[in-house]
C-alpha positions, 0 to 999 in steps of 0.5 A: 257591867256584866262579865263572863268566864269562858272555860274550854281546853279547846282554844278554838271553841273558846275563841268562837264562843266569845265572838258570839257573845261579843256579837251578840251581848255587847255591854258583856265584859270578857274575862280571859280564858279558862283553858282547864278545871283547876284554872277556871275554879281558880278564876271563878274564886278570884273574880266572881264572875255573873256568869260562867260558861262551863266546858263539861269536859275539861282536864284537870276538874270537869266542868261539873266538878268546877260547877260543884265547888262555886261558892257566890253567885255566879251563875253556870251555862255549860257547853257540851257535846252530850244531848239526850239525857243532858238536854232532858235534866237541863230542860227540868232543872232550869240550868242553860246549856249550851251544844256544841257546836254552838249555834247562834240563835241557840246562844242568842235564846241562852243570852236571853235567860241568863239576862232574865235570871241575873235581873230576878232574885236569886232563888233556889239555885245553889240546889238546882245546880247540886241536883242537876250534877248528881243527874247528869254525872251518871249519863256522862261517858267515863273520862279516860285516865289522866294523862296531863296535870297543869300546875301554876308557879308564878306566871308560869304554868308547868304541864306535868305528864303523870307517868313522871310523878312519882307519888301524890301527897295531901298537904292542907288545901293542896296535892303536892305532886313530886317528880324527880325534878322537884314538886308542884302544887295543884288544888285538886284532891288526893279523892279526885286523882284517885278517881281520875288516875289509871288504877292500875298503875297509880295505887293509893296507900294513905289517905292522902297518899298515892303512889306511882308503881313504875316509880316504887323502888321496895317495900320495908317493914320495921321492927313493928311490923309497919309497911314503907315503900321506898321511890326510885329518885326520892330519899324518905319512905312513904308510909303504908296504911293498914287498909292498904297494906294487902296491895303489897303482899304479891309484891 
């Protein structure tokens, strides 16, 4: 049997999208929900799903950045407001999508191909999809500062607001973030979160280190001349890269 991940930050359009596909592709097994980037990279890892419907802009990890980091053969549709330039690369690179707000016979001739690509042998599809992200991700608006990150603990899912974390470190395949309650883990990268985080008020000062200035309590250099900043409600010294040292030096 054939089965799908649906992957929406927006309930309701996630909920309309299955009703289509339940109507339309019945043998079609759907898997529960994505409601951000990080769970549905998660979901796709764990379940390996023939094929995944891909919100490109979700919290967390667009549906781009989900699609780029797929290892197996799950195939990608993604679901987006943004026609024009995205139509054109998606007609060319041979990748489906679908518009929203997404209409029935459009899903219905979109059903179609998928059908037809999962009964062929895969070809050259890992590269068409990489082409297509470099082509599409220029076209696509800038996405607003991150807000929200959502990290899972068990069966619980905390929702973190970032003007509550204090600093962002790397540790292996995980970003520990640390509040003043405590830490969380995610999977997305230090480079990801410095490309999503307000650059004014999140200052990366480490590779795998960053840093929330509302939250740096002082600076204190040691007897070798090496820069440590210090977080209001955490007792260690974050230490400060030579690269980054001159963000401090107006401070």
């Amino acid at each position: 049997m054939t089965n799908a991940l649906i992957a929406d930050d927006e309930p309701h359009l996630a909920a309309y999208l299955r009703e289509q596909l339940q109507r339309l592709w019945p043998g079609l097994a759907i898997l529960p929900p994505a409601r951000h980037g990080p769970e549905a990279a998660a979901m796709i890892a764990a379940e390996r799903p023939d094929v995944a419907f891909l919100d490109i802009k979700m919290p967390g990890l667009t549906g781009l950045e989900v699609a780029q980091g797929i290892e197996g053969p799950t195939r990608v549709v993604f679901v987006t407001a943004y026609d024009e330039y995205a139509v054109q690369a998606f007609e060319q690179e041979a990748i489906d999508y679908v518009l929203k707000p997404v209409r029935a016979d459009r899903l219905a001739r979109t059903i179609e191909r998928v059908q037809r690509a999962l009964a062929a042998a895969p070809a050259d599809d890992d590269a068409r999809l990489a082409t297509l992200i470099e082509r599409l991700r220029p076209a696509l608006p800038a996405a607003p500062p991150l807000r929200y990150l959502r990290a899972g603990q068990g069966d619980l899912t905390h929702q973190i607001d970032v003007d509550d974390v204090l600093f962002f470190h790397a540790d292996d395949k995980y970003t520990v973030v640390r509040t003043a309650a405590g830490e969380h883990l995610i999977r997305t990268t230090i480079a990801e979160l410095a490309q999503r985080l307000d650059p004014e008020r999140y200052w990366q000062i480490h590779r795998s280190t960053i840093v929330n200035l509302r939250r740096v309590a002082g600076t204190r250099r040691d007897e070798l001349s090496r820069l440590y900043v210090r977080m209001h409600g955490h007792d260690r010294e974050l230490p400060v890269s030579r690269a980054y040292v001159h963000l401090f030096r107006a401070m």
